[in-house]
MINU-502562 format. One record per residue: y, x, z of N, C-alpha, C in turn. Coordinates in steps of 0.001 Angstrom, whole numbers, plus 500000, padded with zeros to 6 digits. Example, Ala and Ser with C-alpha at 12.3 -4.5 7.8 and 13.67 -1.06 7.14 Angstrom:
REM MINU-502562
494310513190507800495500512300507800496700513200507800497750512850507080498940513670507140500030512900507870
END
This chain:
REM MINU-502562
480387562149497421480756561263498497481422560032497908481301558766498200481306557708497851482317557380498880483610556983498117484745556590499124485182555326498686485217554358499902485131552769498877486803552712499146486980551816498163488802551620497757489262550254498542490219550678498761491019549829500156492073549305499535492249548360499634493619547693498894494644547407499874495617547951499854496632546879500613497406545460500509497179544930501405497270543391501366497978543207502198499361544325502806500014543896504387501349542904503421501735542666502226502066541907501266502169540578501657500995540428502156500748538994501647500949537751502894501255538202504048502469537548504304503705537269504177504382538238503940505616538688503267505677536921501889504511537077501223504349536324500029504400535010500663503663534712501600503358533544502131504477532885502714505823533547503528506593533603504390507769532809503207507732533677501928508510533347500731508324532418500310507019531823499826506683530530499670506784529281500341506437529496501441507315528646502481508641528365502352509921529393502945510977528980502658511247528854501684510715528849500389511115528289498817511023526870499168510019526701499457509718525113499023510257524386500083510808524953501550511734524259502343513213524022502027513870524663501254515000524954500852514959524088500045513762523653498943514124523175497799513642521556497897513274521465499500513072520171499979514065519780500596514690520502501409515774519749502025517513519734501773517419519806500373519000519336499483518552518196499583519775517738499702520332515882499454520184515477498334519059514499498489518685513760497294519794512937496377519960512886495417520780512199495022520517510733494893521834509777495404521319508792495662521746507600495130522626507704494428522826506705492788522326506978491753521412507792491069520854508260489966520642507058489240521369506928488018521274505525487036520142505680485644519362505292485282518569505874483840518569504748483211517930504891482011518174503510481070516437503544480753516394501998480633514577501075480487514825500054480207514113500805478717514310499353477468516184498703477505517005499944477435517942499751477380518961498812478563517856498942480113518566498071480823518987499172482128520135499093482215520465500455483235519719499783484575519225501169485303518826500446486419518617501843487514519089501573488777519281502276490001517927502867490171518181504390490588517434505210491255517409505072492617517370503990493485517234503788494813516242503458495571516122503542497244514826503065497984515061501670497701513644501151497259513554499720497015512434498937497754513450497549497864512671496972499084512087495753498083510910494952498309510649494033497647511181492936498051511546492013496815512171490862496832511587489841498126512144489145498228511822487907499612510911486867498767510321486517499126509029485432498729509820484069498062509404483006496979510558482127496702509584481374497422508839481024498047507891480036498803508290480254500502508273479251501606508571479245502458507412478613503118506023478443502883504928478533503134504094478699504408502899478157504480502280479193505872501226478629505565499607479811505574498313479377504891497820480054506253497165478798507163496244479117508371495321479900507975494445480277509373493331480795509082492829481134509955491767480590510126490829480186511534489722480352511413489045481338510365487584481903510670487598483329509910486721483596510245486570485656509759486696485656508123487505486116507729488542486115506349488779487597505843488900487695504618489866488698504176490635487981503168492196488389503750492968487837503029493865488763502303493654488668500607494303489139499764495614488411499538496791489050499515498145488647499169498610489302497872499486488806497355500330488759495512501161488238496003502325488769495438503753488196495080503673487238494118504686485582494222504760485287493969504974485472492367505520483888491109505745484828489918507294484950490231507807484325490701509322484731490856509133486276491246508882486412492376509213487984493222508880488673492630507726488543491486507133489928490669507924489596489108508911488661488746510003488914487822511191489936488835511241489614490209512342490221490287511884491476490713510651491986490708510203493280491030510289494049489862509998493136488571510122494290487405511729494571486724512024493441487242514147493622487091514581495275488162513774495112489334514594496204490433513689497458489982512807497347489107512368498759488901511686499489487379511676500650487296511137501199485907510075500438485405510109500496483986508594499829483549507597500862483792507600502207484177506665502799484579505917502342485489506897502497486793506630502076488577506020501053487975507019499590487884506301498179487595504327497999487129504449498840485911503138498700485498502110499238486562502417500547487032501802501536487799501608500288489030501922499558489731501925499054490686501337497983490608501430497008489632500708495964488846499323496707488847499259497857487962497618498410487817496817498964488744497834499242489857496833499150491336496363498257492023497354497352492257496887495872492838495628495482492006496014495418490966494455494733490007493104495741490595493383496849490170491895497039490730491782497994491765492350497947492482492218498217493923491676496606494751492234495603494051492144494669494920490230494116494285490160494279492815488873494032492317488085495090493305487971496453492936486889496875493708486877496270495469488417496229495920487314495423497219486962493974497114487247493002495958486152492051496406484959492275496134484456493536494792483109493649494438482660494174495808483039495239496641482399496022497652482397494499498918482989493346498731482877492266499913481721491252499477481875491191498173480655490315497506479454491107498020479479492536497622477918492906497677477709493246499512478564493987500100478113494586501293478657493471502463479589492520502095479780491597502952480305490241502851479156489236502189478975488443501432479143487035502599479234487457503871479256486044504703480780485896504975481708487029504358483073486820504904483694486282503807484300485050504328485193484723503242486408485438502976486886485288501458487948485639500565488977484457500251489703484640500702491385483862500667492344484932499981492645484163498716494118485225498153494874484034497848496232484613498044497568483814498201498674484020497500499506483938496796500512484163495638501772483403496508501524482178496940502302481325497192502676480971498456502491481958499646503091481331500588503271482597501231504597482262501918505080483416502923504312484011504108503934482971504736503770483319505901501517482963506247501444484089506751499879483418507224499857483683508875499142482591509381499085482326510370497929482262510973497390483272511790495520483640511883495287483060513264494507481996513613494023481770514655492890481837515403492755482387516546492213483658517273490840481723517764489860482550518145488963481503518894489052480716520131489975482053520425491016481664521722491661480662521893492266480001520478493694479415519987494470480391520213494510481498520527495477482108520374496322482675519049497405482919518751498141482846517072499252483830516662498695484132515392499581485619515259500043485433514015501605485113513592501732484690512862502490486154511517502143485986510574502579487113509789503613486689508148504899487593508665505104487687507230505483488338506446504849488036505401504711488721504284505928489587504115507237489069504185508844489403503279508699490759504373507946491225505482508491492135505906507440493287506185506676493027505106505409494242504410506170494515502915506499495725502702506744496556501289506085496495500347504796496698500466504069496697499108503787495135498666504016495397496959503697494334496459502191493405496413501559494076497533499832493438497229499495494151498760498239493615499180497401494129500079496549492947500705495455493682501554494879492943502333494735493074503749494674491444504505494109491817506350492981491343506619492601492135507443491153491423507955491059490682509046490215489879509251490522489230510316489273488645510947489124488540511652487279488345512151487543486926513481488593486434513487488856485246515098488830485488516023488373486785516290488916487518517635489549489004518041489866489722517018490948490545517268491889490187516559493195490951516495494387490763515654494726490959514423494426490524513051494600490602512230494808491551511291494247492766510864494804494024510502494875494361508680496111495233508674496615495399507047495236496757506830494764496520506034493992497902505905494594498285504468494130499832504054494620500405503291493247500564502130493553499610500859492841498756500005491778500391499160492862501628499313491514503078499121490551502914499611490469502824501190489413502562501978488676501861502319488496500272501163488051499462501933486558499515502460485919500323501888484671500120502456484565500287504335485329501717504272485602501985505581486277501049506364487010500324506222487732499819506873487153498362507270486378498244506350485899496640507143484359496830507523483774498489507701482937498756508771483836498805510258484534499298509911485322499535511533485851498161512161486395497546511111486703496247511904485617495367512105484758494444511371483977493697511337482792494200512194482669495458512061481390496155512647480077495836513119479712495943511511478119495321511254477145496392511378
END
């Protein structure tokens, strides 16, 4: 007689239940929130960091279907690599670069009638609708050091998230 073998597995919630509250417990201690380290010998704060304010006081219209790439100025990206690790710094620098390259290659090839506007130098952009209607944006109060909006002259101007661009300027532009 052939008796097949049964394992018990009533365990393995028990396991699951443990794992859980491990990793809740060990999420919700208080972060420490002066943590000081040294880079390239320059002490520098373990804190939430906000990006510097733009040294340009600027405003670059824009009144036909656009994608507009933004950069920090060179001031703001000296004082971005002063407020943070040369790790972060580089790491953040090396996304913008080619996050922002692959979407102009994916705008050159799949959507070649929209123009490309990138800006270093001015605070503020100001998108005007066909309407005349006007939505004015600035920069000092978006976090990341880089990104892009789309903008087509008749909806509202949108930040998309530069992973996705393919997706994202099917949904908006919607060709």
């Amino acid at each position: 007689m052939n008796k097949a073998k049964t394992t018990n597995l009533s365990f393995l919630p028990l396991l699951g239940f443990t794992f859980v509250m491990s990793y809740l417990i060990s999420c919700s201690g208080e972060s420490k929130k002066n943590n000081s380290f040294k880079n390239n010998g320059v002490e520098k704060k373990d804190t939430v960091l906000r990006k510097p304010p733009s040294s340009f006081s600027d405003t670059l219209a824009i009144n036909f279907p656009s994608v507009v790439f933004y950069n920090p100025d060179s001031l703001q990206l000296k004082k971005i690599k002063e407020i943070t690790t040369q790790n972060e710094y580089e790491t953040e620098v090396h996304n913008c670069f080619y996050l922002m390259r692959n979407a102009r290659t994916v705008l050159k090839k799949y959507w070649p009638e929209i123009h490309i506007i990138e800006t270093s130098i001015n605070r503020y952009l100001l998108f005007v609708k066909v309407n005349k209607s006007k939505t004015c944006i600035d920069l000092n109060s978006y976090g990341d050091m880089c990104g892009i909006f789309l903008f087509d002259g008749k909806k509202e101007p949108e930040l998309v998230d530069m992973m996705n661009i393919d997706t994202a300027l099917g949904f908006y532009f919607g060709k």
